[in-house]
MARMARTOR-646845 format. One record per residue (C-alpha): y, x, z; residue number from 1; residue in three letters; chain. Coordinates in nm, 2 decimals, padded with zeros to 4 digits, always signed. Layout:
BEGIN
+--------+--------+--------+------+------+------+
:      Y :      X :      Z : nuvo : seti : tise :
+--------+--------+--------+------+------+------+
:      Y :      X :      Z :  NUM :  ALA :    A :
...
+--------+--------+--------+------+------+------+
***
This chain:
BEGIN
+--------+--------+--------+------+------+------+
:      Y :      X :      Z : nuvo : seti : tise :
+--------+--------+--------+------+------+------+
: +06.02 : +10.64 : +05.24 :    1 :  UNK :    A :
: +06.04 : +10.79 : +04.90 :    2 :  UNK :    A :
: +05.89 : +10.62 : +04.64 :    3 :  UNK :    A :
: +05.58 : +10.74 : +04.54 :    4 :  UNK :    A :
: +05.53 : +10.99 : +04.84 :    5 :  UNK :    A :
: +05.35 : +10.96 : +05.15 :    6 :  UNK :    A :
: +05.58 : +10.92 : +05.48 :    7 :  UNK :    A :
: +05.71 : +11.21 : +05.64 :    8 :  UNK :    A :
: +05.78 : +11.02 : +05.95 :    9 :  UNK :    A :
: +05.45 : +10.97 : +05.97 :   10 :  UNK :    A :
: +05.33 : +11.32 : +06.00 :   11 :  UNK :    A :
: +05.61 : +11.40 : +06.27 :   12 :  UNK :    A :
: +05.50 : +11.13 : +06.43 :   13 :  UNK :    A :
: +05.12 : +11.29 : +06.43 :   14 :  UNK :    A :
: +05.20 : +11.59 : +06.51 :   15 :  UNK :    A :
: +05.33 : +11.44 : +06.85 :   16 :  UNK :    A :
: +05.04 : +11.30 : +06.95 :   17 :  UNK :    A :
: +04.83 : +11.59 : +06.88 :   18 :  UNK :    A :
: +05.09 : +11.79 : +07.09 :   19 :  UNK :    A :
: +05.05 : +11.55 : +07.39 :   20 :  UNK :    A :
: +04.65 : +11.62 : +07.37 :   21 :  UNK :    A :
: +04.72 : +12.01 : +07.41 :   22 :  UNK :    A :
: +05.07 : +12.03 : +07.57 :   23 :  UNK :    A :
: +05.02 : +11.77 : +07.89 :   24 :  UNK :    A :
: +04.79 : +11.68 : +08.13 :   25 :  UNK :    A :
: +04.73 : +11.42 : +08.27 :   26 :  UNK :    A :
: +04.74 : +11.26 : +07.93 :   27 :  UNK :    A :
: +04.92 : +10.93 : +07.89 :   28 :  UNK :    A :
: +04.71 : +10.84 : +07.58 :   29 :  UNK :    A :
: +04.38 : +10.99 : +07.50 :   30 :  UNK :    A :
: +04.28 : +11.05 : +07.16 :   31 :  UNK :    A :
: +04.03 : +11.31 : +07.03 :   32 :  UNK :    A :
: +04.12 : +11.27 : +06.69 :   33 :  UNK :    A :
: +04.49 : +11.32 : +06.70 :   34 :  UNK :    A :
: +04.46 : +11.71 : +06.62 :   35 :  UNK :    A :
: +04.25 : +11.68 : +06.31 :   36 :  UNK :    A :
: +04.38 : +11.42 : +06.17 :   37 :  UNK :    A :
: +04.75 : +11.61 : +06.12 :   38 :  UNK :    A :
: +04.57 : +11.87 : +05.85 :   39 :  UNK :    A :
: +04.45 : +12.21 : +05.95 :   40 :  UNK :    A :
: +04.75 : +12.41 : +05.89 :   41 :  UNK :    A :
: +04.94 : +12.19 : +06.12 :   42 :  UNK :    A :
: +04.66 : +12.21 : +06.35 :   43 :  UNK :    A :
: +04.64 : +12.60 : +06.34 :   44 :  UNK :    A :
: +05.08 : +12.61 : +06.41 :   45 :  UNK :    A :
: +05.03 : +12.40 : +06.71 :   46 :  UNK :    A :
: +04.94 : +12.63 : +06.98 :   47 :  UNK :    A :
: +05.27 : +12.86 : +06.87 :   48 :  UNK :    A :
: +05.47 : +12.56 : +06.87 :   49 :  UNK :    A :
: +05.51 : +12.46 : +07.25 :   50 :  UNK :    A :
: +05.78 : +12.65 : +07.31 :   51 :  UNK :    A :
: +05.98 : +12.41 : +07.07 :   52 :  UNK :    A :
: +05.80 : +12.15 : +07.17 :   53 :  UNK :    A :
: +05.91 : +12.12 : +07.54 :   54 :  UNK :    A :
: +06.27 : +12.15 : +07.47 :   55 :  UNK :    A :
: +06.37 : +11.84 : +07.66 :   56 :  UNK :    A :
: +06.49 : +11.62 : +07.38 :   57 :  UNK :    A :
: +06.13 : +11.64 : +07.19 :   58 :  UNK :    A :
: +05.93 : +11.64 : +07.49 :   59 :  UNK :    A :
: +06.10 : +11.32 : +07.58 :   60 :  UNK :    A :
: +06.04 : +11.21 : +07.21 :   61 :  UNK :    A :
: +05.68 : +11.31 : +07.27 :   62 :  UNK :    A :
: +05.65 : +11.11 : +07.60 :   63 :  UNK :    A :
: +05.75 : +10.82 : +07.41 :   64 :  UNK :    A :
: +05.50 : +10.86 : +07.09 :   65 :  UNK :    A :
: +05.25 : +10.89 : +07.38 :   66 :  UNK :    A :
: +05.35 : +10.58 : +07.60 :   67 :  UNK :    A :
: +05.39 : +10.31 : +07.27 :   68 :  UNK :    A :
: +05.03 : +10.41 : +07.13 :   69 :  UNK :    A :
: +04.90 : +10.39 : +07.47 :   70 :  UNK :    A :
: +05.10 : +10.04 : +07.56 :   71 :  UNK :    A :
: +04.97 : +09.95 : +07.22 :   72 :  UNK :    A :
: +04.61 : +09.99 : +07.27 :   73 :  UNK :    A :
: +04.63 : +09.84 : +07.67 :   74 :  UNK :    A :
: +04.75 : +09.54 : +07.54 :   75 :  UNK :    A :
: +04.48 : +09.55 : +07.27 :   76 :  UNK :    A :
: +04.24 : +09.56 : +07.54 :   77 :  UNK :    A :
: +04.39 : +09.24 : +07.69 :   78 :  UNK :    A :
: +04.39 : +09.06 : +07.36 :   79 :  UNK :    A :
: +03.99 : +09.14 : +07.36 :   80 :  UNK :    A :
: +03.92 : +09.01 : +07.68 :   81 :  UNK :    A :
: +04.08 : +08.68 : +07.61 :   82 :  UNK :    A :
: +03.84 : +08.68 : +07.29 :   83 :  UNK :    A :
: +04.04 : +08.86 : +06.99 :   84 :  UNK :    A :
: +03.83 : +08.99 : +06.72 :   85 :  UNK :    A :
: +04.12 : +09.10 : +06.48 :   86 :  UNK :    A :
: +04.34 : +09.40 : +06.50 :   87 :  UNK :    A :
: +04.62 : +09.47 : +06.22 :   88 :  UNK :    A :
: +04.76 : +09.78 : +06.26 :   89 :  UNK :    A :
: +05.10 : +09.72 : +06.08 :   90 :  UNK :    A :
: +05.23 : +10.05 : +05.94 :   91 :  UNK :    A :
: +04.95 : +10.27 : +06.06 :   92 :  UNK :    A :
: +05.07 : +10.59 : +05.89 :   93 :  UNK :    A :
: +04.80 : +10.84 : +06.06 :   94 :  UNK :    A :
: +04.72 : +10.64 : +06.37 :   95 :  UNK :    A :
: +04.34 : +10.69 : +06.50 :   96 :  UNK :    A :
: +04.23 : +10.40 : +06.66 :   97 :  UNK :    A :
: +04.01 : +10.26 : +06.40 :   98 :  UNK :    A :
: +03.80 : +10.57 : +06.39 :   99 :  UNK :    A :
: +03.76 : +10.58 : +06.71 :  100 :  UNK :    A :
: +03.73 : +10.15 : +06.82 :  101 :  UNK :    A :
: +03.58 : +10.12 : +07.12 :  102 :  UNK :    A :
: +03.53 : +09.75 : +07.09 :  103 :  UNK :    A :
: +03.22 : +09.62 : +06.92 :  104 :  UNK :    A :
: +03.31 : +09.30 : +06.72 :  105 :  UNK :    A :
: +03.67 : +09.40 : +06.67 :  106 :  UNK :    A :
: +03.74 : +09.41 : +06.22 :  107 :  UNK :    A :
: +04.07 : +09.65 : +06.23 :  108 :  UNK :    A :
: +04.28 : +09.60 : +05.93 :  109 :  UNK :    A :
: +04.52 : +09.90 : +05.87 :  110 :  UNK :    A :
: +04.83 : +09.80 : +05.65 :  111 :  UNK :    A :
: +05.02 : +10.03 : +05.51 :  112 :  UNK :    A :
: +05.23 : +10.18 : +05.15 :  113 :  UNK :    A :
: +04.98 : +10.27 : +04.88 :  114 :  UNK :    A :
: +05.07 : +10.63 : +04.87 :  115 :  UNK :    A :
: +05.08 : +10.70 : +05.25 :  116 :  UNK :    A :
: +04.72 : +10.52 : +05.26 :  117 :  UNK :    A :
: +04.56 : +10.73 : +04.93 :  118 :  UNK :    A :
: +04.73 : +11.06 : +05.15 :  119 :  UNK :    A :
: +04.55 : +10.94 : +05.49 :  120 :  UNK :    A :
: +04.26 : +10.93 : +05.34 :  121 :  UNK :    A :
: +04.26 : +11.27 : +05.21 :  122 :  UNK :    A :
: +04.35 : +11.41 : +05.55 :  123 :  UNK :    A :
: +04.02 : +11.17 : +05.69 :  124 :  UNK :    A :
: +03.77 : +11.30 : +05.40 :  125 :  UNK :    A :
: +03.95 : +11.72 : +05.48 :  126 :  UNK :    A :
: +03.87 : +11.68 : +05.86 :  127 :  UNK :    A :
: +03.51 : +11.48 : +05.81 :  128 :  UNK :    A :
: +03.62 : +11.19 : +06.03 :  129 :  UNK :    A :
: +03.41 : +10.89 : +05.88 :  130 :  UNK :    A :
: +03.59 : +10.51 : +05.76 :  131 :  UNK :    A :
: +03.35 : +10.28 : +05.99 :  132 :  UNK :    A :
: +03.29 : +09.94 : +05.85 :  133 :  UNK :    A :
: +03.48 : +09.81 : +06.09 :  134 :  UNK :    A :
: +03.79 : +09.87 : +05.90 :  135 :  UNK :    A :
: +03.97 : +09.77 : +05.61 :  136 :  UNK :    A :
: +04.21 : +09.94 : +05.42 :  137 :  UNK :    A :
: +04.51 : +09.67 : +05.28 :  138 :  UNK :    A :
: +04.79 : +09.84 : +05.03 :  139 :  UNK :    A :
: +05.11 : +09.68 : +05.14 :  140 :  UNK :    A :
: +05.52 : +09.76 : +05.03 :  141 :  UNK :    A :
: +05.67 : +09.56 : +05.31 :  142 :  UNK :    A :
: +06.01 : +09.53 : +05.16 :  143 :  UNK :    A :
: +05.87 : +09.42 : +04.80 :  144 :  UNK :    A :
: +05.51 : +09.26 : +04.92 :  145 :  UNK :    A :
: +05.41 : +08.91 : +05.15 :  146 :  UNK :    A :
: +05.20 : +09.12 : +05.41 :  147 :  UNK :    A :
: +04.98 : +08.82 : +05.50 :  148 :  UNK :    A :
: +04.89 : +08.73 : +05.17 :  149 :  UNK :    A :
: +04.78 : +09.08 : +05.11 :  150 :  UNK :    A :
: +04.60 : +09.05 : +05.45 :  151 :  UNK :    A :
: +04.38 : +08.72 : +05.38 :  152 :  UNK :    A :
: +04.27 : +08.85 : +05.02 :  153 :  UNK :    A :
: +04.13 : +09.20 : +05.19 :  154 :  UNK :    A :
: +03.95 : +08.91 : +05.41 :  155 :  UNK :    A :
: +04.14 : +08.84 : +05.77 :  156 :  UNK :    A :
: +04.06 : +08.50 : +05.87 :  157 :  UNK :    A :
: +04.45 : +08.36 : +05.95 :  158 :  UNK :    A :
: +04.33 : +08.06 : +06.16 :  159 :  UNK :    A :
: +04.15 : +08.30 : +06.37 :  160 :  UNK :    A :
: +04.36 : +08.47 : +06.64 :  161 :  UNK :    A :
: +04.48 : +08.86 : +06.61 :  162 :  UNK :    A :
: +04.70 : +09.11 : +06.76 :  163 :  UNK :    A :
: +04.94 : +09.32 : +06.59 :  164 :  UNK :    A :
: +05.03 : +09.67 : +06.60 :  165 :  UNK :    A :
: +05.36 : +09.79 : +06.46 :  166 :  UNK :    A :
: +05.46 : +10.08 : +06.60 :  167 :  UNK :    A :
: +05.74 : +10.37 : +06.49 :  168 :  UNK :    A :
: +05.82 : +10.13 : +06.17 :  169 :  UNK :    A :
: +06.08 : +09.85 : +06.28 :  170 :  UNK :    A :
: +06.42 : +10.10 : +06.27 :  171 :  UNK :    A :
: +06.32 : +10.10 : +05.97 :  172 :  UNK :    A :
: +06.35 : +09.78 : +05.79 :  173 :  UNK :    A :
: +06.60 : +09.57 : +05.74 :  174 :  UNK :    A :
: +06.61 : +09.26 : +06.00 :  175 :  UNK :    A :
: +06.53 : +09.03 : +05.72 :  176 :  UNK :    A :
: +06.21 : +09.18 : +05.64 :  177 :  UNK :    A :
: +06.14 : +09.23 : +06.05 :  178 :  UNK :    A :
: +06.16 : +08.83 : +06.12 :  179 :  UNK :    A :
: +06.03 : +08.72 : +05.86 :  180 :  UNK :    A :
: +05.68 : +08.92 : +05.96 :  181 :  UNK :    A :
: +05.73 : +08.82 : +06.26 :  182 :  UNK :    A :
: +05.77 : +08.50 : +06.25 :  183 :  UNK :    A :
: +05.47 : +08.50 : +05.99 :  184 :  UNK :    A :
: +05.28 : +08.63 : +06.31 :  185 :  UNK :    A :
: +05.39 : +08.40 : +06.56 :  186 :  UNK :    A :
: +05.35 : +08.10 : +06.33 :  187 :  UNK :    A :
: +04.99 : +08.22 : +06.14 :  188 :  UNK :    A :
: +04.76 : +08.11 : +06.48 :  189 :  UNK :    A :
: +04.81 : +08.01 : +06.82 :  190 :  UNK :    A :
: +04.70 : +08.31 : +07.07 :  191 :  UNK :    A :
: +04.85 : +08.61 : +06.78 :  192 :  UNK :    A :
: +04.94 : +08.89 : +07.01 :  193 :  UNK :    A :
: +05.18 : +09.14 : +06.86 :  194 :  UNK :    A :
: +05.33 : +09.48 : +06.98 :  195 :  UNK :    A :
: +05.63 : +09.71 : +06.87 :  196 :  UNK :    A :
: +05.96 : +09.91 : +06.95 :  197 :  UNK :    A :
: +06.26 : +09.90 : +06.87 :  198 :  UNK :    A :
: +06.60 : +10.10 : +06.92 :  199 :  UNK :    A :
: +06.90 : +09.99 : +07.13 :  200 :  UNK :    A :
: +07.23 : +10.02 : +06.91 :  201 :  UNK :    A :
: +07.42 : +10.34 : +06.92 :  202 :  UNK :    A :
: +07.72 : +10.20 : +07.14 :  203 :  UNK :    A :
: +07.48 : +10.09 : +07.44 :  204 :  UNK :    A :
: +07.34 : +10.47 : +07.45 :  205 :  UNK :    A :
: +07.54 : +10.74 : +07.72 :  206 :  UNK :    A :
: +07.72 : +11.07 : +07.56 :  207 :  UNK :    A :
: +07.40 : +11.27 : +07.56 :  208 :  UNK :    A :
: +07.19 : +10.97 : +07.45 :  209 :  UNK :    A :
: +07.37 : +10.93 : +07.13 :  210 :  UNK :    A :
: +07.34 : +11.29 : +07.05 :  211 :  UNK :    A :
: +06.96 : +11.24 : +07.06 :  212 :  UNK :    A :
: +07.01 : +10.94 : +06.87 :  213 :  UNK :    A :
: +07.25 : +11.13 : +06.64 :  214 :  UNK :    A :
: +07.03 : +11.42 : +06.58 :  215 :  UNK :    A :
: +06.73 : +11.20 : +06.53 :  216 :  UNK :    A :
: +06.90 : +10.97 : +06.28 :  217 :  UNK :    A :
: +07.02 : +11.29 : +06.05 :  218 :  UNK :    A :
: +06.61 : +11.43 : +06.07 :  219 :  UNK :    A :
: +06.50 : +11.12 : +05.96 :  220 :  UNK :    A :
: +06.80 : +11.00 : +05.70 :  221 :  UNK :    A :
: +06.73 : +11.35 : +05.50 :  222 :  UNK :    A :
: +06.35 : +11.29 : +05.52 :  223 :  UNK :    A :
: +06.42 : +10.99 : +05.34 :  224 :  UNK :    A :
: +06.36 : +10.70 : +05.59 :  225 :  UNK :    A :
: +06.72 : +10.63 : +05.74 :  226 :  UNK :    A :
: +06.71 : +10.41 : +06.05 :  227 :  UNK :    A :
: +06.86 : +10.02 : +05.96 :  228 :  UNK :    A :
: +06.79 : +09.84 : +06.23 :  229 :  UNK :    A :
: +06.89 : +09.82 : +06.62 :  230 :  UNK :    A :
: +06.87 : +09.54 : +06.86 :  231 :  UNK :    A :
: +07.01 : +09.42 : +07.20 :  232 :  UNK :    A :
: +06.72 : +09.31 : +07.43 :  233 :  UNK :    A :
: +06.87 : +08.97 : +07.51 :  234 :  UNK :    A :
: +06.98 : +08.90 : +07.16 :  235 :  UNK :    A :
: +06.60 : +08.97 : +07.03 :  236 :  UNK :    A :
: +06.38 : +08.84 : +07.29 :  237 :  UNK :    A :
: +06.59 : +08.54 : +07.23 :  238 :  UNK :    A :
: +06.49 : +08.54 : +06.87 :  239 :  UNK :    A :
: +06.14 : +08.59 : +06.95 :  240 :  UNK :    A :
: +06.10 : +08.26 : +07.09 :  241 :  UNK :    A :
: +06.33 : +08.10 : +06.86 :  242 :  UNK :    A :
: +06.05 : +08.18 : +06.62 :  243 :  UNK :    A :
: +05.78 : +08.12 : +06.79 :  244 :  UNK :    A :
: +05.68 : +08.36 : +07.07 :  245 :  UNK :    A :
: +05.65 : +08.20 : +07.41 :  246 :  UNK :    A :
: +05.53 : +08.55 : +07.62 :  247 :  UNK :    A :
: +05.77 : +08.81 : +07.57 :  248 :  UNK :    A :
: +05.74 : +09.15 : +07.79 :  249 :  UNK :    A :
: +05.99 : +09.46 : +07.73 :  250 :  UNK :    A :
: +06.01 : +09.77 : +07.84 :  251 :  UNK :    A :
: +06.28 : +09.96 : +07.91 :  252 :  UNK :    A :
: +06.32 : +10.32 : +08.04 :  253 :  UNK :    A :
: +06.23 : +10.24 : +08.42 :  254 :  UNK :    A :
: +05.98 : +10.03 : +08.32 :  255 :  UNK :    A :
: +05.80 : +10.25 : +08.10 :  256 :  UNK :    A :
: +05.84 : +10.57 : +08.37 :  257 :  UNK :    A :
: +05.71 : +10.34 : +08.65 :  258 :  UNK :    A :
: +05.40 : +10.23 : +08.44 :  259 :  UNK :    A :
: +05.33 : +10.56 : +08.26 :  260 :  UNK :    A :
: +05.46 : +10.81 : +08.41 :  261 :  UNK :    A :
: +05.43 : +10.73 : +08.82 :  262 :  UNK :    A :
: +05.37 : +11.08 : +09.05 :  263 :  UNK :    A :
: +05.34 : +11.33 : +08.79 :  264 :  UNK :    A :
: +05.39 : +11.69 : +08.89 :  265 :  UNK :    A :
: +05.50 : +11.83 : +08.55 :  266 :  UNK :    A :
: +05.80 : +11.59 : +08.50 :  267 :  UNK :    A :
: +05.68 : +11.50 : +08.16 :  268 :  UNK :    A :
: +05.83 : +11.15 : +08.08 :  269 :  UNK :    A :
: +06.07 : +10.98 : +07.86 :  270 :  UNK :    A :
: +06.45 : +11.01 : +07.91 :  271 :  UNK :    A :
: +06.66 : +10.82 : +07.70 :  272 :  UNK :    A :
: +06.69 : +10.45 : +07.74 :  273 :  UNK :    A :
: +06.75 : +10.38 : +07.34 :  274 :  UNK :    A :
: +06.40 : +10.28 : +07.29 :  275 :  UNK :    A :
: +06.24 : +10.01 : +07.42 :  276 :  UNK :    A :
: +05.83 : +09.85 : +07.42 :  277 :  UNK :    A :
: +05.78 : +09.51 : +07.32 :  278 :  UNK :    A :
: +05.51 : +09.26 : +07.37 :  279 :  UNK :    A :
: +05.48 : +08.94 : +07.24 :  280 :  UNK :    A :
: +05.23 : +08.66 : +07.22 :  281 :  UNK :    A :
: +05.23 : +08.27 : +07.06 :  282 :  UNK :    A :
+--------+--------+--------+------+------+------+
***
């Protein structure tokens, strides 16, 4: 992102989720708050968008914003019922869940860049959506800042399990910055849970795949937050335990159809193979 400014990516990402509540039924992923949280004058353009929207490369896009968040908070869930009481939502750009928590004694901790937090919470003061006391805010610059430094002074309790969420944000780090957090995860407590995706490398994409990819990396190169990163599944879920992880689940393109998008009349699902869900606990 731009120094100084709030993330742009984040916004398009938003303005996904908001389409899925209006655009698609069933929903994959619920979430009353996803329209006002994107700003009223993106709310208001919404309606007249759908025509764009449903063009088969962004409703795909869309399908996929819809299955991570909802893949996310499912194995959030689990984490709960095996006695989690922390969430970290790594990179939470405009994501809703702590406003929204359906768990009792879960503290959400939302880390993100000063600028795109001070910008968020203009948007939740504009659209009266109130900050419980369940959450807490922690100001973090991945590239420059320890994350879990930052984390235990804003009060998480690091010898206490967690899961973490760190969605739409791995493409774009560098792979030095992405094992060392994770690592920091898998190594802080026995039982941390954490959930993200990651992009395939260009050459393992088919003709029309890398067009996608191709007109996706231009949108989000000009915006300011190029893509860096891209892994083989082998090659990381190797890693993963290297460093710590001993349950690793990924999903790829069948996978995430057959959980998400089973027997649906519309045909609204992902397409492309290039990204993949990843789950993995310590």
């Amino acid at each position: 992102m731009r120094e100084g400014r709030p993330s742009a990516t984040a916004q398009r990402v938003a303005e996904r989720r908001a389409a899925h509540q209006l655009f698609d039924r069933p929903l994959v992923f619920e979430d009353p708050l996803a329209i006002r949280i994107i700003g009223s004058e993106a709310a208001a353009a919404l309606p007249g968008s759908r025509a764009a929207s449903n063009s088969p490369p962004l409703r795909g896009l869309r399908a996929f914003v819809a299955a991570r968040s909802r893949f996310a908070e499912d194995e959030l869930a689990r984490g709960v019922a095996r006695g989690v009481r922390q969430y970290v939502v790594l990179g939470a750009g405009l994501d809703t869940f702590a406003y929204r928590n359906p768990h009792a004694d879960l503290r959400v901790f939302e880390v993100d860049h000063p600028a795109t937090q001070e910008w968020k919470r203009g948007r939740l003061s504009a659209a009266e959506i109130p900050i419980p006391s369940s959450l807490t805010y922690v100001s973090v610059d991945f590239e420059r800042q320890t994350f879990a430094e930052e984390l235990v002074r804003a009060g998480f309790a690091p010898q206490q399990p967690a899961f973490f969420s760190w969605l739409g944000v791995v493409p774009y780090l560098n792979r030095e910055t992405i094992f060392a957090t994770l690592e920091t995860i898998a190594t802080m407590c026995p039982g941390n849970g954490v959930v993200f995706d990651y992009g395939l490398p260009r050459s393992s994409a088919g003709f029309f795949e890398r067009m996608a990819h191709d007109a996706l990396s231009r949108r989000v190169a000009l915006a300011g937050e190029p893509f860096r990163s891209f892994f083989d599944p082998a090659e990381l879920a190797q890693e993963l335990q290297r460093i710590g992880f001993r349950s690793i689940e990924d999903l790829g393109l069948a996978e995430i159809v057959s959980r998400y998008f089973a027997d649906r009349s519309d045909n609204f699902r992902v397409l492309s193979n290039t990204g993949h869900l990843m789950s993995a606990s310590s």
